[in-house]
KOLMI-939919 format. One record per residue (C-alpha): residue number from 0; residue in one letter; x, y, z. Coordinates in Angstrom, 3 decimals, decimal comma. Each point is the difference from the previous one (the first is absolute). Layout:
N
site seq: NUM | type: A | px: X | py: Y | pz: Z $
...
This chain:
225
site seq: 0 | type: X | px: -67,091 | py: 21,631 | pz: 25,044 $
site seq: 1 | type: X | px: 1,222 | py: -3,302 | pz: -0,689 $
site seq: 2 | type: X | px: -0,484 | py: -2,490 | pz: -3,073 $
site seq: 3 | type: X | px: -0,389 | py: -3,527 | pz: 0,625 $
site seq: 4 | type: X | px: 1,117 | py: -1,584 | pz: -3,223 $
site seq: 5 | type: X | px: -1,876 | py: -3,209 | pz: -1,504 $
site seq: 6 | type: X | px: 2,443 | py: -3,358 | pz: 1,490 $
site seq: 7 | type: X | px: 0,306 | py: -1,257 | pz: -3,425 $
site seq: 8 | type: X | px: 1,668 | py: 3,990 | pz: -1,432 $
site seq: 9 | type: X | px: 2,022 | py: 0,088 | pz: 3,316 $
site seq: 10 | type: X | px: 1,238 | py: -3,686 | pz: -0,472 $
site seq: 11 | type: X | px: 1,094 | py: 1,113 | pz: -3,888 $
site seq: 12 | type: X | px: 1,646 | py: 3,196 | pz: 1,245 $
site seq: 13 | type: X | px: 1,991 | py: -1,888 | pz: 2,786 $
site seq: 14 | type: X | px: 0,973 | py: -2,801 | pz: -2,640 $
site seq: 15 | type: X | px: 1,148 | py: 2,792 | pz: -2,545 $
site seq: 16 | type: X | px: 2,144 | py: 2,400 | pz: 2,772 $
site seq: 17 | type: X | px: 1,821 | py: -3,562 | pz: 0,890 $
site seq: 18 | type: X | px: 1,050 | py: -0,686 | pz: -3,857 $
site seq: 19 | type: X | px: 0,525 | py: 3,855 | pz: -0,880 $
site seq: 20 | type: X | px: 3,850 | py: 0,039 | pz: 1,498 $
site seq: 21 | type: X | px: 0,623 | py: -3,424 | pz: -1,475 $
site seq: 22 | type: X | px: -1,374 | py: 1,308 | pz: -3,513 $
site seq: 23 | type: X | px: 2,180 | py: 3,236 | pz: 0,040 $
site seq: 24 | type: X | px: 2,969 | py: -2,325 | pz: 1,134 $
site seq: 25 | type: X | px: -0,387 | py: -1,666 | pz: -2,988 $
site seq: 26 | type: X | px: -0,515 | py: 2,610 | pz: -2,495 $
site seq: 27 | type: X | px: 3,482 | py: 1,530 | pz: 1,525 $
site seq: 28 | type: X | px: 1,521 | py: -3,251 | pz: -1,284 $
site seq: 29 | type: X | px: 1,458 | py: 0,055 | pz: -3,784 $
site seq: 30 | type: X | px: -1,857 | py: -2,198 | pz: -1,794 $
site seq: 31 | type: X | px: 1,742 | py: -2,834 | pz: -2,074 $
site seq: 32 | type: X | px: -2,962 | py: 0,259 | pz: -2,401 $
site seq: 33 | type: X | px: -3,128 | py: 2,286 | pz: -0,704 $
site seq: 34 | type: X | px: -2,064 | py: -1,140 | pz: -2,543 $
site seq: 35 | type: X | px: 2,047 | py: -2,273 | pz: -2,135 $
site seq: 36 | type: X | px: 2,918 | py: 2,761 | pz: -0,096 $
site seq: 37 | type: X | px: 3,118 | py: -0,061 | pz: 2,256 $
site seq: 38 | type: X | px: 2,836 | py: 2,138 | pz: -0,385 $
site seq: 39 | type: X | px: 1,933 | py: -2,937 | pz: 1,984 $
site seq: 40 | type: X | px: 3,015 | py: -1,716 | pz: -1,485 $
site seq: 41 | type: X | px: 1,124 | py: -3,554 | pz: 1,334 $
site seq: 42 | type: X | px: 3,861 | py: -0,073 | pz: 0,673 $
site seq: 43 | type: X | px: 2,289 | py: -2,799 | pz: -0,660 $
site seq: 44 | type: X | px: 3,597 | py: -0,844 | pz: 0,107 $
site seq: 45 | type: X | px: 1,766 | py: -0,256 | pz: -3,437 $
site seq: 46 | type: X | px: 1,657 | py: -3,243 | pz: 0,830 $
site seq: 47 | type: X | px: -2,937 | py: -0,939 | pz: 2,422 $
site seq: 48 | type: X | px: -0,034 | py: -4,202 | pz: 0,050 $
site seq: 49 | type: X | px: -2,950 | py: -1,737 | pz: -1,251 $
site seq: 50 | type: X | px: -2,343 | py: -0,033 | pz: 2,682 $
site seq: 51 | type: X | px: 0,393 | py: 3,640 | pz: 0,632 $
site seq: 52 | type: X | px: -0,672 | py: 1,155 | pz: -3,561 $
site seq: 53 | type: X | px: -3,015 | py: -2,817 | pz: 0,482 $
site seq: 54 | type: X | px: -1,197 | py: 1,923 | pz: 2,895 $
site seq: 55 | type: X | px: -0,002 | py: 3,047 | pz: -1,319 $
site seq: 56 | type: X | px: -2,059 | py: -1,394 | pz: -2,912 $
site seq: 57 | type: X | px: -2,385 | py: -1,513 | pz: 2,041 $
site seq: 58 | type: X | px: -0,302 | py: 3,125 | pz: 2,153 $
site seq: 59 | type: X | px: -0,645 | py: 1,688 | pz: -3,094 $
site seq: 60 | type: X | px: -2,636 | py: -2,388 | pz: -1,629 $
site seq: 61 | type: X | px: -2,392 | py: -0,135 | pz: 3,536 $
site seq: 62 | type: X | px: 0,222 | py: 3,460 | pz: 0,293 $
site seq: 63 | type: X | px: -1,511 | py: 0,271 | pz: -3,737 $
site seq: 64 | type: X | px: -2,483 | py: -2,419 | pz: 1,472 $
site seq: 65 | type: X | px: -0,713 | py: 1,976 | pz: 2,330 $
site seq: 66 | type: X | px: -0,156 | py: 3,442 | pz: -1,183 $
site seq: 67 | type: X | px: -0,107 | py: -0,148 | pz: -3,823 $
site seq: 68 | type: X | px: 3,406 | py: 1,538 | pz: 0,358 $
site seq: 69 | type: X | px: 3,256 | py: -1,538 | pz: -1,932 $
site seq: 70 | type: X | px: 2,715 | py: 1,829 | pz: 2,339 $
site seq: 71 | type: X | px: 3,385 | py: 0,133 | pz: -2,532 $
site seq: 72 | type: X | px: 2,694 | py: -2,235 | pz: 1,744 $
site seq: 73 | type: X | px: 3,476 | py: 2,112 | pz: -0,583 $
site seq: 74 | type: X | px: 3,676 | py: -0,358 | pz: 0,826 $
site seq: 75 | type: X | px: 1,759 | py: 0,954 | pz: 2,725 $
site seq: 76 | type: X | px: 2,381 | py: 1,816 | pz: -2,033 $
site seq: 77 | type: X | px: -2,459 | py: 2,697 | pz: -0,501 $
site seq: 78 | type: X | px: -0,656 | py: 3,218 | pz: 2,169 $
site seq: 79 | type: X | px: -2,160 | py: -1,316 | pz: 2,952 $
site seq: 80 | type: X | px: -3,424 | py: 1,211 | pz: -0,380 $
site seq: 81 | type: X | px: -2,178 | py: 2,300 | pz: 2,439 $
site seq: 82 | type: X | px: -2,694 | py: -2,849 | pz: 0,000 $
site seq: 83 | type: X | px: 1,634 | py: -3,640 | pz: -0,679 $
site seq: 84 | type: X | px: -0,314 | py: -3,746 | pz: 1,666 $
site seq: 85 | type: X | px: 3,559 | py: -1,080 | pz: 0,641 $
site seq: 86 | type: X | px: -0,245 | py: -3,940 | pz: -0,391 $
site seq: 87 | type: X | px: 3,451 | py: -1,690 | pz: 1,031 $
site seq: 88 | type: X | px: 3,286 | py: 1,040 | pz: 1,082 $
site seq: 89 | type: X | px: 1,127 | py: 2,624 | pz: -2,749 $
site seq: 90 | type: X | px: 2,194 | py: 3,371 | pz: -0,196 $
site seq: 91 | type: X | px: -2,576 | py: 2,095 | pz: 0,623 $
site seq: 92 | type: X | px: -1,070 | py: -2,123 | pz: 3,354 $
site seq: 93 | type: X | px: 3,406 | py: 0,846 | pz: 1,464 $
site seq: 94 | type: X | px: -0,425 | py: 3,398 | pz: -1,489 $
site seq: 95 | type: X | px: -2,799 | py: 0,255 | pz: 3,011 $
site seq: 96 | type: X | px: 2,265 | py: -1,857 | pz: 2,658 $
site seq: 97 | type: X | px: -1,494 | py: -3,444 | pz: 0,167 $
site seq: 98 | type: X | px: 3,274 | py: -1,702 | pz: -0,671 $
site seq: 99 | type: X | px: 0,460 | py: -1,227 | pz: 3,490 $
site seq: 100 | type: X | px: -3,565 | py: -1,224 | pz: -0,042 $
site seq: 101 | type: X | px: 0,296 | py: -1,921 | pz: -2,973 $
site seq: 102 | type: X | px: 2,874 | py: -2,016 | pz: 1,183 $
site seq: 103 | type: X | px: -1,462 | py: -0,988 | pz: 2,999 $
site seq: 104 | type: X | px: -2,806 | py: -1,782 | pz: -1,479 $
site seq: 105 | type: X | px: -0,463 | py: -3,636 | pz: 0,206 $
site seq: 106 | type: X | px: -0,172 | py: -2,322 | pz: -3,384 $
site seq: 107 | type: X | px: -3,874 | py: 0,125 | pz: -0,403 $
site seq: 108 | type: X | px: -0,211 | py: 3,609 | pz: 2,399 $
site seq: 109 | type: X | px: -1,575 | py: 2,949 | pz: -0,837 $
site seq: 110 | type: X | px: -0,339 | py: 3,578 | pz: 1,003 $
site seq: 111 | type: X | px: -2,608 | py: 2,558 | pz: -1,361 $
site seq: 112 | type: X | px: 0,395 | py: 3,282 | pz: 0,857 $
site seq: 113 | type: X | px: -1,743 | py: 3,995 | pz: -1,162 $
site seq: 114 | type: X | px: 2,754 | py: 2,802 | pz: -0,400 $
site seq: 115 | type: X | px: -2,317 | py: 3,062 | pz: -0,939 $
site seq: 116 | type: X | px: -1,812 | py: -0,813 | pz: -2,866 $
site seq: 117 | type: X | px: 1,964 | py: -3,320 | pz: -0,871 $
site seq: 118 | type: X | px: -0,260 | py: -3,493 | pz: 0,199 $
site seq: 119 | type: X | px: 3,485 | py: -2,618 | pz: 1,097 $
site seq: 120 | type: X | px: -0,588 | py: -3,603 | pz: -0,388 $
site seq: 121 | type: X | px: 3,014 | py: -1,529 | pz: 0,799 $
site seq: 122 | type: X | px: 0,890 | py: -3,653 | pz: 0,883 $
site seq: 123 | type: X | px: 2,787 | py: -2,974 | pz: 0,433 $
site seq: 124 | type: X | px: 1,019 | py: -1,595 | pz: -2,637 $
site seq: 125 | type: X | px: -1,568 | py: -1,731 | pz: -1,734 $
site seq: 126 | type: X | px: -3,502 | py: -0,189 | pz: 0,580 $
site seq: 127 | type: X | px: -0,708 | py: 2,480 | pz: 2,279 $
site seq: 128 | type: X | px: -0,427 | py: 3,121 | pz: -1,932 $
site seq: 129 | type: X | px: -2,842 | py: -1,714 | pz: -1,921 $
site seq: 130 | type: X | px: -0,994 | py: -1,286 | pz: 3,270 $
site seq: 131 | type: X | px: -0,824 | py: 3,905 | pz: 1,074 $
site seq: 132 | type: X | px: -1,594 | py: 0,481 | pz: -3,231 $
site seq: 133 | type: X | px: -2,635 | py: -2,766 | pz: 0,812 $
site seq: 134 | type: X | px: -0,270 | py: 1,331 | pz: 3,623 $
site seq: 135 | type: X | px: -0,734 | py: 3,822 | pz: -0,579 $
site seq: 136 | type: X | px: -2,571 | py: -1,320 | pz: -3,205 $
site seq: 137 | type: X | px: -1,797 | py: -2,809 | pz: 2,679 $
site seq: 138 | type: X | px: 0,624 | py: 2,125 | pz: 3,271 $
site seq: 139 | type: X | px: -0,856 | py: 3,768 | pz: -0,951 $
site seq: 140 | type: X | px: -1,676 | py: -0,300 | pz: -3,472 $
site seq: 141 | type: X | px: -1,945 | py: -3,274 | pz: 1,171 $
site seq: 142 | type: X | px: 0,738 | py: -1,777 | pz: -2,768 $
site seq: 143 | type: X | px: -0,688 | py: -3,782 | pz: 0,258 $
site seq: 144 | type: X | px: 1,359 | py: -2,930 | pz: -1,718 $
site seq: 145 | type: X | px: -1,965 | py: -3,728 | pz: 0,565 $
site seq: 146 | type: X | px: 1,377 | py: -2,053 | pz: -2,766 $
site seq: 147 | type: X | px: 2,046 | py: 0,466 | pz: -3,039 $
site seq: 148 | type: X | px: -3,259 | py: 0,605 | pz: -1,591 $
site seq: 149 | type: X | px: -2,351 | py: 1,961 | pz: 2,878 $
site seq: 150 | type: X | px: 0,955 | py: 3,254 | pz: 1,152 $
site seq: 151 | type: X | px: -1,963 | py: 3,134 | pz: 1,407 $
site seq: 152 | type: X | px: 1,851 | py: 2,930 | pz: -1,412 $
site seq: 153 | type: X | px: -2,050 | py: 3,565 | pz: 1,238 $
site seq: 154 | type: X | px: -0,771 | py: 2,696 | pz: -2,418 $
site seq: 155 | type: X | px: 1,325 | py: 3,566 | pz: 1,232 $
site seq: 156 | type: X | px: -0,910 | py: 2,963 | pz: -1,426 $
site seq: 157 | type: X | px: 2,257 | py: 2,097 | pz: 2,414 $
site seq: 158 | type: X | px: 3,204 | py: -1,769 | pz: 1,728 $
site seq: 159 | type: X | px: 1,298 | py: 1,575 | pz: 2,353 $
site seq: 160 | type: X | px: 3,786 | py: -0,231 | pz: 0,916 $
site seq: 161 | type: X | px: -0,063 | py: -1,637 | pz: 3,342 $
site seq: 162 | type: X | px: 2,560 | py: 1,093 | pz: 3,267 $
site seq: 163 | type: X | px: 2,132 | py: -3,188 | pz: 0,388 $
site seq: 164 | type: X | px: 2,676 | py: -1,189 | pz: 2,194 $
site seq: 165 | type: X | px: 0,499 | py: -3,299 | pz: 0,579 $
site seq: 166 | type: X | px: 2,209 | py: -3,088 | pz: -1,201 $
site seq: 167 | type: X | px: -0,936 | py: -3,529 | pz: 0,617 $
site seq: 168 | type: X | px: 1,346 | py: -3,720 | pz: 0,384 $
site seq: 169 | type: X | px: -1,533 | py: -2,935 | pz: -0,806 $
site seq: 170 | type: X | px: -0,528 | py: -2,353 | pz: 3,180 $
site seq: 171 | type: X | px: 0,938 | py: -3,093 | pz: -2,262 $
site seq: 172 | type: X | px: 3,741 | py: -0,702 | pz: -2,289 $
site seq: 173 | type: X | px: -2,004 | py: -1,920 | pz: -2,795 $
site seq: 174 | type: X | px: -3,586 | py: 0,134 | pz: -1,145 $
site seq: 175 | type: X | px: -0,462 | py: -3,489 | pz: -2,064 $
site seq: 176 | type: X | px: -1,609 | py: -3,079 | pz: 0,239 $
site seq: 177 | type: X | px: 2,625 | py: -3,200 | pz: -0,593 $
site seq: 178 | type: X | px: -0,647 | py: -3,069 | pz: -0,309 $
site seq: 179 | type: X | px: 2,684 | py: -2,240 | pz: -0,952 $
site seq: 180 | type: X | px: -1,880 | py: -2,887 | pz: -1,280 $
site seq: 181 | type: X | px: -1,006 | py: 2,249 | pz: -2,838 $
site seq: 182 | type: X | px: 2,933 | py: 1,671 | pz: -0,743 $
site seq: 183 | type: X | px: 3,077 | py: -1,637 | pz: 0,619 $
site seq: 184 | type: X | px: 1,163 | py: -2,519 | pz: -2,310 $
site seq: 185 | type: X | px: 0,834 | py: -2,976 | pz: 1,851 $
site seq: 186 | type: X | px: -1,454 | py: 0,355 | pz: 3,159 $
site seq: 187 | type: X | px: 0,043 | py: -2,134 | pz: 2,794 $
site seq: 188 | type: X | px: -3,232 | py: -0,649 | pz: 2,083 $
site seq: 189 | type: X | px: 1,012 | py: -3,141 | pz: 1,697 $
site seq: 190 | type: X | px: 3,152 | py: 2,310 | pz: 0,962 $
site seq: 191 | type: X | px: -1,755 | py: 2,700 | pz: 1,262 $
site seq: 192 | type: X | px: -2,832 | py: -1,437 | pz: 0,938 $
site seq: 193 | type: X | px: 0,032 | py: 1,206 | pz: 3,756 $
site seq: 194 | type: X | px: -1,080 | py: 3,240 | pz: -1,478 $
site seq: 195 | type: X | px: -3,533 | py: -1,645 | pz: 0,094 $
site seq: 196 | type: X | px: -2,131 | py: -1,459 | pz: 2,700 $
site seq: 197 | type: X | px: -3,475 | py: -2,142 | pz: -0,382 $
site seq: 198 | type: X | px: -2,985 | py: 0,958 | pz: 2,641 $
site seq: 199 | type: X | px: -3,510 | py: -1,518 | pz: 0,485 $
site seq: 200 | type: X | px: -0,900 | py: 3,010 | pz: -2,600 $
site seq: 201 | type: X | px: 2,215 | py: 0,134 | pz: -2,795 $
site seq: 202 | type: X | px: 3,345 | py: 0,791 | pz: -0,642 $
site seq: 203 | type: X | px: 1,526 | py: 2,824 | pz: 1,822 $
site seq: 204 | type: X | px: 3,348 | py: 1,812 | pz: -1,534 $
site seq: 205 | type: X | px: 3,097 | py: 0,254 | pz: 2,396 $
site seq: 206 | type: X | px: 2,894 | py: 2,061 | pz: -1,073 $
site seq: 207 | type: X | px: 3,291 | py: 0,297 | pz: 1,891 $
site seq: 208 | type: X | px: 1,675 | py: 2,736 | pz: -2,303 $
site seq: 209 | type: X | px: -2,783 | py: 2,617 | pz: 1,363 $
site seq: 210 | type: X | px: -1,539 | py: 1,468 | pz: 3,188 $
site seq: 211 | type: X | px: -2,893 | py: 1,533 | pz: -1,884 $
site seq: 212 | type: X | px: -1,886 | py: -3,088 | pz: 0,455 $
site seq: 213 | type: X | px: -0,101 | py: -0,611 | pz: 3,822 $
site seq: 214 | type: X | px: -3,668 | py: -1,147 | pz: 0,091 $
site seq: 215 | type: X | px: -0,123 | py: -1,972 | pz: -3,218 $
site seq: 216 | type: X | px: -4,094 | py: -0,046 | pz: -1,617 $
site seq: 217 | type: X | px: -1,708 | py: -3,637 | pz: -0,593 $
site seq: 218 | type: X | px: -2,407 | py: -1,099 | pz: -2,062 $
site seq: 219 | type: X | px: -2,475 | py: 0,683 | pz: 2,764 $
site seq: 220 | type: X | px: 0,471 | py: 3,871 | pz: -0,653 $
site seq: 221 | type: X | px: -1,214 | py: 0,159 | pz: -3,219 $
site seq: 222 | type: X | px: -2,886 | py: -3,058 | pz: 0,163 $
site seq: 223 | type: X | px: -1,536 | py: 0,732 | pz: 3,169 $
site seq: 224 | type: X | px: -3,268 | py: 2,503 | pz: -0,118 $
């Protein structure tokens, strides 16, 4: 005899089997916290430069944000934990063989990267390890930052570790907004002054130091409806 189940209960039961393996993946994964409690430890070189130690401070404050856990940041000169977030180039990073890797990263590059049930966030000097910190907190947490001021930080009661393995560039050398008339004593406008054009709209900006602005924007961009 066969049973013709109601749509709407053979809809649910489709929707759950799809999400069951996904579920059980994640439940496989250690989690970084469960709770408010981790048993995580965030690693750090003993001589790591400023922006290193920085990063692994701010890796551990968004995390708190996050999951009401403070993760303890600790030396490298300790025994390596079973569960620990390795944040910059450190003794315990080559330890796991990711010398090589760490050398071949750009200035602002980083690399992010699960062995078993630990974390590497490694980068180029000087920036970039704090650079992977803000990636794997925006990318995989989805953490969001809008101003100094706004940010959308998501509360986790269970984080899992996720599988990572992936390093990244950025497309552009500098990320800054100059403008000399503001900032460099002295300046010249009548010397540089074929840096700027006049249209029929307004005053569009010409720069012949970068590429980035091929099709400059007028006025007309931001007035017109």
């Amino acid at each position: 005899m066969q049973v013709r189940l109601p749509r709407r209960l053979a809809l649910l039961l489709a929707l759950a089997s799809l999400a069951a393996p996904s579920m059980l993946h994640a439940q496989d994964h250690p989690l970084l916290a469960d709770h408010g409690r981790s048993d995580y430890v965030i690693v750090v070189a003993e001589a790591a430069p400023p922006a290193v130690r920085h990063a692994a401070e701010e890796l551990q404050h968004w995390l708190a944000q996050m999951t009401r856990a403070t993760l303890p940041i600790v030396s490298d000169q300790a025994p390596l934990p079973a569960h620990a977030l390795l944040v910059g180039p450190s003794q315990r990073s080559r330890e796991l063989g990711l010398a090589d890797a760490a050398a071949k990263l750009g200035p602002e590059s980083y690399l992010l990267r699960t062995l078993g049930e630990r974390l590497l966030i490694l980068g180029g000097e000087p920036r970039g390890t704090l650079y992977g910190v803000y990636g794997l907190c925006e990318q995989h947490f989805g953490c969001r930052w809008f101003t100094p001021e706004v940010s959308r930080i998501p509360v986790r009661e269970l984080l899992p570790l996720p599988l990572l393995d992936e390093t990244r560039t950025p497309a552009l050398e500098y990320r800054d907004v100059h403008i000399p008339e503001g900032t460099t004593i002295g300046y010249d406008a009548e010397a540089d002054r074929e840096r700027y054009f006049v249209t029929e709209s307004g005053i569009t900006v010409v720069t012949r130091d970068y590429s980035l602005f091929e099709n400059p924007v007028t006025v007309d961009y931001f007035t017109s409806e």
